[in-house]
C-alpha positions, 0 to 999 in steps of 0.5 A: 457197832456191835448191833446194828440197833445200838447208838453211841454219843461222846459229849466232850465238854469244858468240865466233863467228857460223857458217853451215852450207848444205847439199843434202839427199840423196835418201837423207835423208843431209846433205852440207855444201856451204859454210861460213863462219865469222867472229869474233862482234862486237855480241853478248854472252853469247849475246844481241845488244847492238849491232845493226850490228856483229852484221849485218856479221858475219852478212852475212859468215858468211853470204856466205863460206858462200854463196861456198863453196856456189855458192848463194843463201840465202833462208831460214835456222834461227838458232840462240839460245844466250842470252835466259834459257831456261826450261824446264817440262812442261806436261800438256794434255788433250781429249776425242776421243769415242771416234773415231780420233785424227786431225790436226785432234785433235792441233791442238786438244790442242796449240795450243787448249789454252792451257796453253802459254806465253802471256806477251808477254815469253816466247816458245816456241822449243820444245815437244816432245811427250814422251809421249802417252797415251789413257784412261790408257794411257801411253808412246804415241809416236804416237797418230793413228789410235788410238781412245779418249775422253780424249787427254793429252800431256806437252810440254817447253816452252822459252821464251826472252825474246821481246825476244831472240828478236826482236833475232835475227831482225830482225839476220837479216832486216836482212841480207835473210834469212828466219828459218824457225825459231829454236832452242835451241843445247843441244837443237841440240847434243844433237841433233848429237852424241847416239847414240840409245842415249844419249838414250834411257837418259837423258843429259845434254848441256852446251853450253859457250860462249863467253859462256853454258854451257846444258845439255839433258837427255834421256830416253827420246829425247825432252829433258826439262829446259833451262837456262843459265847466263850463264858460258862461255869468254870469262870464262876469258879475261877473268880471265886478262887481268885476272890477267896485266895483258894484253890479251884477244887475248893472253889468248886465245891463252896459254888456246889454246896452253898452258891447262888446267883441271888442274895439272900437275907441270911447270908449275912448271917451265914458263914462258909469254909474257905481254905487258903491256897497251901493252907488246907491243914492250918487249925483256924479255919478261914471263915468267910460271910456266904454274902460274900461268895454271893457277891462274887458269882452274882456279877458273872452270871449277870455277864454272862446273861448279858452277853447272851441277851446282846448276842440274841438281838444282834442277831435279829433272833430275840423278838421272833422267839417269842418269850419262852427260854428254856436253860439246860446245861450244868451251870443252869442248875446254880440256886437264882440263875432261873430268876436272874435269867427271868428278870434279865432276858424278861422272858418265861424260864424253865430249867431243860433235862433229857425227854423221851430218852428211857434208862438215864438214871437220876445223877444223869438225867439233869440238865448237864446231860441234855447235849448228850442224851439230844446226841442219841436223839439226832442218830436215833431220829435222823432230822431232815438235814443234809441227809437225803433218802436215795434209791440206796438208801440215806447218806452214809456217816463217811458221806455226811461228813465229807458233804459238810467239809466244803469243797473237797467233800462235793468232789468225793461226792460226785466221784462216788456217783459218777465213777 
């Protein structure tokens, strides 16, 4: 960066690409100093499907927020909403001679371990302690500088398909920028828009998209369980376009102005403009019952809460979170998807927007910007994750990333430490 207090986030999204740069203040307080936002081309749901036309809109995003903050971004956090993330708890145990838990202990147990996803075709983009424990003693949040023999930890592991990964961050680096870090667009949002409250009595967050809606469940103030389903707001979208024969920009628009996820008794009487596909000049307009632009939304959004009620209890994840969802993401915010979603998950709903981030103005500090303003919060606050304080100080952006890429990242790791 241009100042060592300044922090930069890119969330590369199905429907928009935003950039975030911010200065951290002396006080820890994050104040946002540029922003930019542009229409996401070359990618689709969450994943990038045309390399040049996603670089144009990165180097635009990220400009336009340069532009705004008189900075110059070198390093960046990206956010990643697709590339199929999976979610486990792994346990991992050492032996530390009865001595004090030190550093150098805390490296072994989590990186030596091995028990992290090793596979080429999976990366770790997160791998957050949940809980230690020595000799058996359980629930410790901290354990350096305690004494026992047997160390133990319970890590939340998220992996993503490494070839997204990949794709991402070469997009990035082609617009002449370093990626930090890469991190999971639900666990930046639950990170944003959570009050520590919440997260610790258990809570579930769901990230609706534009092309995948993911969710992240926390307890005890630590997430527990991740996942995605490739369905979000654009598939609203193309099912209105395909049931009224009009084009997406149309579509897009009757969804914005006049959709909802619940009928109403007036929208029998209301009628909406929906022009025909090649037919946008024609005198008559085609007029449409708005019950009818209802009908077509309504099943999808249904869908798409069921899937994430199914995916939930799959998961094992849905009673332990207790009955507290908070939704964020630009889909949540279609009039009746938080009563739909209230009277499908039977759950306690409210509508998630960037906290504790200063200088997001009013178009930017709704729920389609949580994921983004979460990403500063994760550079800002740096959460115990595979970052650990050494005698020189925390891991390097360069060294957190190769740790999380498997095998090959350890082998650096040992090399930097022993040559």
């Amino acid at each position: 960066m241009a100042r060592s207090n300044v922090i930069a986030a890119l969330d590369i999204g199905t429907s928009k690409i935003c950039c975030f740069i911010a200065v951290l203040e002396e006080d820890g307080r994050i104040r946002v100093t540029g922003i930019g936002h542009q229409a996401s081309r070359g990618v689709k749901a969450g994943a990038i499907v045309d390399m040049d036309a996603a670089e144009q809109s990165v180097m635009a995003a990220v400009n336009t927020a340069e532009r705004m903050a008189d900075e110059t971004v070198r390093e960046i956090v990206v956010g990643l909403a697709g590339g199929h993330p999976e979610s486990r708890l792994v346990d991992m145990r050492t032996t530390i001679n009865g001595g004090p838990v030190r550093d150098a202990d805390l490296r072994r147990l989590l990186y030596g371990s091995g028990t992290l996803e090793t596979s080429l075709e999976r990366a770790v983009l997160h791998a957050v302690p949940v809980g230690y424990s020595i000799d058996g003693s359980n629930g410790i949040r901290d354990p350096r500088g305690m004494h026992g023999h047997n160390l133990a930890v319970h890590v939340h592991e998220v992996t993503a398909a490494a070839s997204a990964v990949r794709n991402v961050t070469t997009c990035v680096e082609r617009c002449h920028l370093n990626v930090a870090d890469v991190a999971a667009n639900p666990y930046a949002a639950g990170i944003a828009t959570l009050v520590p409250d919440e997260s610790e009595l258990g809570v579930t967050v769901i990230d609706m998209g534009g092309g995948t809606t993911s969710m992240t469940v926390f307890i005890d103030g630590s997430p527990v369980f991740s996942d995605s389903i490739p369905v979000g707001g654009r598939h609203v979208t193309s099912d209105i376009a395909r049931g009224l024969a009009t084009s997406l920009s149309h579509a897009e628009r009757l969804k914005t102005l006049h959709g909802s996820a619940l009928p109403s008794p007036s929208d029998e009487r209301e009628s909406v403009v929906a022009p025909q596909v090649g037919e946008e000049d024609s005198d008559e307009p085609n007029l449409v019952p708005k019950s009818f632009l209802v009908s077509i939304i309504a099943p999808r959004i249904e869908e798409t809460l069921e899937l994430v009620r199914d995916r939930l209890n799959a998961g094992g994840a849905a009673r332990e979170a207790g009955r507290r969802v908070v939704l964020t993401g630009g889909a949540c915010q279609l009039p009746g998807v938080r009563e739909l979603a209230a009277r499908m998950l039977d759950r306690q709903i409210r509508i998630g927007r960037p906290t504790q981030v200063a200088g997001l103005a009013a178009a930017t500090n709704g729920p389609a910007f949580s994921a983004c303003a979460g990403l500063l919060r994760l550079t800002a606050e740096q959460p115990h994750e595979l970052r650990l304080p050494s005698a020189g100080g925390t891991l390097s952006a360069t060294e957190g990333l190769l740790a999380r890429l498997g095998p090959l990242g350890r082998i650096g790791g040992w090399l930097r430490e022993n040559l």
